[in-house]
C-alpha positions in Angstrom: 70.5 17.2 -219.2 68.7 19.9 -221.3 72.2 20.4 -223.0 72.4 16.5 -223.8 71.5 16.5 -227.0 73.3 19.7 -228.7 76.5 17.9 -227.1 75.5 14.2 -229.1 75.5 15.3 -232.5 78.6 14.8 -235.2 80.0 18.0 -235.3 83.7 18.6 -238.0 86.1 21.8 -236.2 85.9 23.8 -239.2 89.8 24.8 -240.5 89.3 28.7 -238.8 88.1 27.0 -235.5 90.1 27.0 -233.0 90.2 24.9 -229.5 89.2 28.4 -227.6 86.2 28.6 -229.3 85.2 25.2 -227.9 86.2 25.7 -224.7 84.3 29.1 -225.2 81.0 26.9 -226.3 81.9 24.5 -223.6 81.4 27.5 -221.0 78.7 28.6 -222.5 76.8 25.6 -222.2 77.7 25.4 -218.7 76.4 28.7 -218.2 73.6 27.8 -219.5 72.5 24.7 -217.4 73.7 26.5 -214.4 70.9 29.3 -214.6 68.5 26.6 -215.3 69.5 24.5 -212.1 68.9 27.9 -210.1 65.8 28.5 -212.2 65.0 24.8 -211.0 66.0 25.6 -207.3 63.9 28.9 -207.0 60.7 26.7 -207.8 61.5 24.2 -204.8 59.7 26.4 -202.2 59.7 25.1 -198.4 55.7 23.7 -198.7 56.9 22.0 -202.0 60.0 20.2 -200.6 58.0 19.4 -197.3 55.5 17.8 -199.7 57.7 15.6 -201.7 59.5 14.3 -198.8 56.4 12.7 -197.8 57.1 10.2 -200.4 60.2 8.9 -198.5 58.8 8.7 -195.5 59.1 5.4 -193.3 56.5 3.7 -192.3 56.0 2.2 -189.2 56.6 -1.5 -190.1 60.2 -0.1 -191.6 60.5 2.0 -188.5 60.1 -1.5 -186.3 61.9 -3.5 -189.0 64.8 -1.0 -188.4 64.9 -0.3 -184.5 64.0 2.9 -184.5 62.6 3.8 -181.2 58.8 3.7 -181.4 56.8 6.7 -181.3 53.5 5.9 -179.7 52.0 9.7 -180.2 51.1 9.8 -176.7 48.8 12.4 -176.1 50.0 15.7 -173.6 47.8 16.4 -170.5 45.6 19.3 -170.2 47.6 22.4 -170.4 50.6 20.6 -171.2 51.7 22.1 -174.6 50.8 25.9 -172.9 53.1 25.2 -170.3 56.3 23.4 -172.5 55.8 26.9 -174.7 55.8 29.3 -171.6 59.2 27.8 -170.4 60.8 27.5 -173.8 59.4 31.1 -174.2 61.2 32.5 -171.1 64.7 30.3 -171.8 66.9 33.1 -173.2 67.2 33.3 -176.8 70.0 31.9 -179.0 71.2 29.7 -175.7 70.3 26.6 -174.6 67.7 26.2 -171.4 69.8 25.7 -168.0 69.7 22.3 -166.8 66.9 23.2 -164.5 64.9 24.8 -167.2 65.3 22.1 -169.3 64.0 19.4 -166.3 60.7 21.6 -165.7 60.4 20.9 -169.2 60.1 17.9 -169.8 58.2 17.0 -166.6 54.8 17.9 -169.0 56.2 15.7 -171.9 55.1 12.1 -172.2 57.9 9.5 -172.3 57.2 6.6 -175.3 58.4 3.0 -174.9 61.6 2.6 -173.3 61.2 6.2 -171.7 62.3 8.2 -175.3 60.8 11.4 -175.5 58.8 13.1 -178.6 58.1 15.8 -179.9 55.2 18.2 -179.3 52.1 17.7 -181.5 51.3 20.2 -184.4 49.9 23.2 -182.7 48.4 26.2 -184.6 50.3 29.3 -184.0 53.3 27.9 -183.1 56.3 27.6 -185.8 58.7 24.9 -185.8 61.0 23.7 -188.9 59.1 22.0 -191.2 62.6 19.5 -192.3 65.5 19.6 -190.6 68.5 17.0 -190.6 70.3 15.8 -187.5 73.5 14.2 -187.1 74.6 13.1 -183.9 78.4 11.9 -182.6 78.6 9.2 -180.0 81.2 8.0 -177.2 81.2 5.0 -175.5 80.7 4.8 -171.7 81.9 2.1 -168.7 77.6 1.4 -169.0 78.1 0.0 -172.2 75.8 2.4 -173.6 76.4 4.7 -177.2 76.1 8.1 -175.3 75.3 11.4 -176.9 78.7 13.7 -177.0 77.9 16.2 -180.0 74.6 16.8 -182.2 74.2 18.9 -184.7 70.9 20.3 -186.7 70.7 22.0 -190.0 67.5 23.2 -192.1 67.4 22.6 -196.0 69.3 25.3 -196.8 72.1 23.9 -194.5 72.1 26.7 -191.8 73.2 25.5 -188.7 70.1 25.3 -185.9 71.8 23.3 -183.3 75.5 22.2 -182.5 76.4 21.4 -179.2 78.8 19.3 -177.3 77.0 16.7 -174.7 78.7 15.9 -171.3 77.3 12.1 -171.2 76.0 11.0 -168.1 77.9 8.0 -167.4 81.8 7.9 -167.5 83.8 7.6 -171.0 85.4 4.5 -171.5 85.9 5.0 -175.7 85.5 8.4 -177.1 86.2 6.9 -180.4 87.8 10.0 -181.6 89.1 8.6 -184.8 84.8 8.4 -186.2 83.9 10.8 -183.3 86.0 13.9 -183.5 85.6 13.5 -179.9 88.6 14.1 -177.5 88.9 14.1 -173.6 90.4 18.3 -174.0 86.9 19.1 -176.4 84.5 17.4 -173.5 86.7 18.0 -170.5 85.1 21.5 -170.0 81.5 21.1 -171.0 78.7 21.1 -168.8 75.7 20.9 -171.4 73.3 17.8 -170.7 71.7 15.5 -172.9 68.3 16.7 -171.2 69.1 20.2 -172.0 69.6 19.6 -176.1 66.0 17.5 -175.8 64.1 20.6 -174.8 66.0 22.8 -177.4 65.0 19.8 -180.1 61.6 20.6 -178.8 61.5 24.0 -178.9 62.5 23.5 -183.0 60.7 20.1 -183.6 57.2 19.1 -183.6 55.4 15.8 -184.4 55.1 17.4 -188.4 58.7 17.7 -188.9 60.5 15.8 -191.3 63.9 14.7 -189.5 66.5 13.7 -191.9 69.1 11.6 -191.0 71.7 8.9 -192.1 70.9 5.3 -190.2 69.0 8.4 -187.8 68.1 5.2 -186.0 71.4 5.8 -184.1 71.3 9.1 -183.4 67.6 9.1 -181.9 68.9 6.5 -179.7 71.4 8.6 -178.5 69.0 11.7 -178.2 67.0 9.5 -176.2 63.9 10.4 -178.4 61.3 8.9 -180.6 59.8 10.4 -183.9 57.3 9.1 -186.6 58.6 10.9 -189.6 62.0 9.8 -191.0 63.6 10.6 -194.0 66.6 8.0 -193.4 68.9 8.2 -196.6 70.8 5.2 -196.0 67.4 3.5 -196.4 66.4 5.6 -199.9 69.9 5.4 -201.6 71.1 2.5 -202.8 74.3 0.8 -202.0 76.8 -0.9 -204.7 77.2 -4.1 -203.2 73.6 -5.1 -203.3 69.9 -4.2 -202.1 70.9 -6.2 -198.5 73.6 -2.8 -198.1 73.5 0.3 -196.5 75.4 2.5 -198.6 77.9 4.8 -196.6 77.4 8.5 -196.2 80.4 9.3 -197.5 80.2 6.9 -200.6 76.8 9.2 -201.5 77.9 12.3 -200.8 80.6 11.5 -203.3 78.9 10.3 -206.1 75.8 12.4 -205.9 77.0 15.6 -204.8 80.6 15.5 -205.3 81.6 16.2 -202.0 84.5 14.3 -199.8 83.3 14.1 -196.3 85.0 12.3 -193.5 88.5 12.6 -194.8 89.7 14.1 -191.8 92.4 12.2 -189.6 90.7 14.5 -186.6 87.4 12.2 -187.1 83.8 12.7 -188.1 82.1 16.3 -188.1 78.7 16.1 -187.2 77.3 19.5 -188.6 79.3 18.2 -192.4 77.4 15.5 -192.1 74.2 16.2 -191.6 74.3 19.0 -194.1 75.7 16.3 -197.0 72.6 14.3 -195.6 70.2 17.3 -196.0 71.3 17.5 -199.6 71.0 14.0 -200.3 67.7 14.5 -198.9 66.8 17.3 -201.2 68.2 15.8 -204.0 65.8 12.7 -203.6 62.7 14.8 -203.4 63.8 16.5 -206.5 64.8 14.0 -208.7 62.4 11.2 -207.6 62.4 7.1 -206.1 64.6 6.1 -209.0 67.3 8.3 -208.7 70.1 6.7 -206.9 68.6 3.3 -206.6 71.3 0.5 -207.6 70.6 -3.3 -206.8 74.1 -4.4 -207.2 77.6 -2.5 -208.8 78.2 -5.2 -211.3 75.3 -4.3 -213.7 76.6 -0.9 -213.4 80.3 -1.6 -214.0 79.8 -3.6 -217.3 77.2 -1.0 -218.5 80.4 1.7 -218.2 82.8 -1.5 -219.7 81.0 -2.1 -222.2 80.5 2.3 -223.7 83.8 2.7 -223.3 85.1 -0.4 -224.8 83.6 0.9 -228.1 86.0 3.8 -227.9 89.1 4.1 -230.5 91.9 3.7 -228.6 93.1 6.3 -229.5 90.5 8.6 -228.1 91.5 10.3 -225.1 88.7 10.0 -222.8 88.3 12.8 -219.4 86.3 11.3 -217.0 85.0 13.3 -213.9 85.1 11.6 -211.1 87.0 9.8 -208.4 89.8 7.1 -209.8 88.4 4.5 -207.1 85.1 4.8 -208.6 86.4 4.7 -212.5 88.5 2.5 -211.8 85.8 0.3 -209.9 83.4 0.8 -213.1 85.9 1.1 -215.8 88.9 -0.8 -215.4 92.4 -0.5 -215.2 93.0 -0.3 -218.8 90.4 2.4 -219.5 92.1 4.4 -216.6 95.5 4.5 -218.1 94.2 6.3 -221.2 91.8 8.4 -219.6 92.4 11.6 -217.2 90.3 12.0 -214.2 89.2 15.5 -213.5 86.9 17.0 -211.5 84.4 19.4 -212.8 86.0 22.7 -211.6 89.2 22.1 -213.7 88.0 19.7 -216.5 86.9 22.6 -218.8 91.0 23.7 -219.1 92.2 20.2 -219.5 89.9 19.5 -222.4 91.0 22.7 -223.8 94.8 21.7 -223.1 94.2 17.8 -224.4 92.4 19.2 -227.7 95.0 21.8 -228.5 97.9 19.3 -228.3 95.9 17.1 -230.8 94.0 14.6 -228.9 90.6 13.9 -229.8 89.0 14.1 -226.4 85.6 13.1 -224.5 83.7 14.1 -221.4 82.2 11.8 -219.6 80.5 11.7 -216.0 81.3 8.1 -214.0 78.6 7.2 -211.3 77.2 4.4 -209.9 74.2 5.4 -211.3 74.4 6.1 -214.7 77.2 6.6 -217.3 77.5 9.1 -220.0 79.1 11.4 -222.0 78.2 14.8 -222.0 80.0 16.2 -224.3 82.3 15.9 -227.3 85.5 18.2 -228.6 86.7 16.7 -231.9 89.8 17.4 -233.8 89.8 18.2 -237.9 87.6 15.3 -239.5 87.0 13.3 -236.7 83.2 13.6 -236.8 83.4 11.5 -233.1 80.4 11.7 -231.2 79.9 12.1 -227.4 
């Protein structure tokens, strides 16, 4: 953005110019925005980030209004949290507690409504992630029930805290591998228990922690736990078919962070996704409420209509993004004169357009806004981008 407005102005190649040197400029100016989004990233310290997230917080009528399990904050008897930290304490690092570990340990923590678990209250002295997001894979069981088969935690930085596969505890009727990942020859051989991953959650979680999650609704259901601060990002993103819409996770991670997610044929992958979601996360706190809000698609899709319909047709336009989403937001028409590019290669291609004597423009295609970024013009075309 800071490199907006040097790209917006009319701008003649002089005669002795040549397209290297604007692909040379072009790099520069990338180079340039890059060290100031690292500048940008070294000044969001833990305690800041932990702080803004407060803003997204759900409350607890949006926590009922939304199923999540309710977190009463039950209080722990006397002695309670001493003895929870002595037995995580003597569970051997790095591994999960045994299954009779795990049982002793949650014998001093209070069950919520409908017998979900939370997390240990805010203790001086004892550290526990501040934000962490959780992602959980599900398989369907002869009870009827959604049961936990994989869950996976990362911190901000996307390090992986927690990824284990869950033997459920009734028998498999669905292991919906195609969203899952799940298959009978992963879970065949596991022993881990969904009581076990509870105490390692409570070992990392207290009642303090932001959890991040994607409709995390789901996945605490599936942990069998209840917690009061949620971060949901299917709730603080907007969706392009209207504000009644959750958008998808792979939709967001598309547009916002140009990632593709969930493309596999081998199903879902649990620690991918909850690292997309901690970014999304991030990228909320950073950027603030309005980013990424969008009520409906069609305001959004004549808004890019309409700038590019003021292009000479004769402009060659290179558009990074997706072709579903230009051509969602742009049009057929605009697409056959236009080259999608994504932003690794699109610096060459404008080099390779402009040499072969096609005025060309950059421009990024979101749902959320639409603009050009930059211009490369040929001999007297005085376009602007």
């Amino acid at each position: 953005s800071k490199n907006a407005g040097r790209w917006a102005k009319k701008r003649k190649r002089p005669e002795t110019e040549s397209p290297e040197s604007d692909t040379a400029e072009c790099a520069a100016a990338l180079t340039e925005a890059t060290a100031a989004a690292a500048e940008e990233a070294s000044e969001w310290t833990e305690a800041k980030l932990y702080s803004a997230a407060q803003d997204y917080l759900l409350g607890p009528e949006k926590l009922a209004l939304c199923e999540y399990p309710e977190a009463a904050g039950a209080p722990l008897e006397a002695g309670s949290a001493e003895a929870v930290a002595s037995l995580l304490d003597a569970a051997t690092p790095g591994k999960l507690p045994s299954l009779d570990e795990a049982v002793k340990i949650l014998e001093h923590v209070p069950a919520s409504t409908g017998g979900f678990i939370e997390a240990l209250p805010v203790r001086e002295g004892r550290a526990c992630q501040a934000m962490v997001a959780i992602d959980c894979e599900m398989c369907l069981t002869t009870a009827g029930l959604s049961e936990l088969a994989r869950v996976s935690v990362v911190d901000p930085g996307g390090a992986v805290l927690l990824d284990e596969l869950v033997k459920p505890r009734n028998p498999i009727a669905d292991y919906r591998s195609k969203y899952s990942g799940i298959t009978a020859e992963l879970l065949d051989p596991v022993t881990t228990r969904l009581e076990q991953v509870q105490a390692a959650l409570l070992g990392l979680l207290d009642r303090g922690t932001v959890l991040a999650g994607h409709s995390l609704e789901n996945d605490l259901r599936a942990l069998r736990m209840a917690h009061g601060r949620v971060l949901d990002t299917a709730l603080v993103y907007g969706s392009s078919r209207g504000p009644t819409y959750k958008p998808a996770l792979r939709h967001l991670a598309q547009e916002h962070l140009g990632q593709t997610i969930q493309a596999s044929t081998d199903g879902h992958s649990s620690v991918e996704d909850a690292r997309s979601t901690m970014e999304l996360a991030v990228l909320k706190c950073k950027r603030g409420k309005d980013f990424g809000l969008l009520s409906t698609g069609k305001a959004s899709g004549d808004a890019a209509r309409s700038f590019f319909s003021t292009l000479p047709s004769a402009l060659r336009t290179v558009l990074i993004g997706d072709k579903t989403t230009v051509k969602r937001h742009c049009g057929a028409s605009i697409l056959q004169r236009s080259i999608v590019e994504d932003g690794a290669t699109v610096l060459r291609r404008v080099a390779s357009e402009t040499a072969g004597g096609w005025h060309s423009i950059v421009a990024r295609v979101c749902w959320e806004r639409h603009c050009a970024s930059a211009a490369a013009g040929g001999e007297g075309s005085g376009d602007e981008g």
